[in-house]
C-alpha positions, 0 to 999 in steps of 0.5 A: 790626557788621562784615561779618566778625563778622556772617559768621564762621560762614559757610562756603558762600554758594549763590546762583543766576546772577542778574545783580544778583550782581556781582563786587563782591558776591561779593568782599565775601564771598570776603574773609571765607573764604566759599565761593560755590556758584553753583547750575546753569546752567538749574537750575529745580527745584533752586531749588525742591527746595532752597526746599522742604526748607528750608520743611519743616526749619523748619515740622517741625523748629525752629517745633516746639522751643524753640531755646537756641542755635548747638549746640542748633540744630544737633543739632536739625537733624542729628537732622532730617536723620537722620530726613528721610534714612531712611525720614521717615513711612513709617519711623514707621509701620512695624509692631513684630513 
């Protein structure tokens, strides 16, 4: 399979400062009309913020639902995304007059 059929739908790469992340790494995917993001010099806790958002979509949201494919999965997780942005449990549990 090509670098470029594998990475087609990829429009960001966000990466932390590494030195094993070289030029030539990035180069593979600049080529293919990926956008590097480098995460913030001394950034500690947004590796973390990041990491557990990510853990959170996926125990709450997709290891919950049978996914049928890219638009079912990207509803899923837009509709995730509402609920984790207004109000998550609190929101749920809010009493009806």
């Amino acid at each position: 399979m090509d670098q470029a059929e594998r990475a087609g739908g990829l429009k960001f790469l966000i990466r932390d400062r590494d030195a094993k992340y070289t030029d030539a790494f990035d180069a593979v995917f600049t080529a293919t009309g990926v956008h590097i993001i480098r995460t913030p010099v001394q950034a500690r806790r947004a590796n973390a913020t990041c990491e557990r958002w990510i853990s959170s979509a996926r125990r709450e949201c997709t290891d919950r639902v049978l996914i049928a494919g890219p638009r079912h999965l990207l509803y899923a997780l837009s509709e995730y995304v509402d609920h984790y942005n207004l109000g998550g449990l609190i929101h749920e549990y809010s009493q009806v007059a």
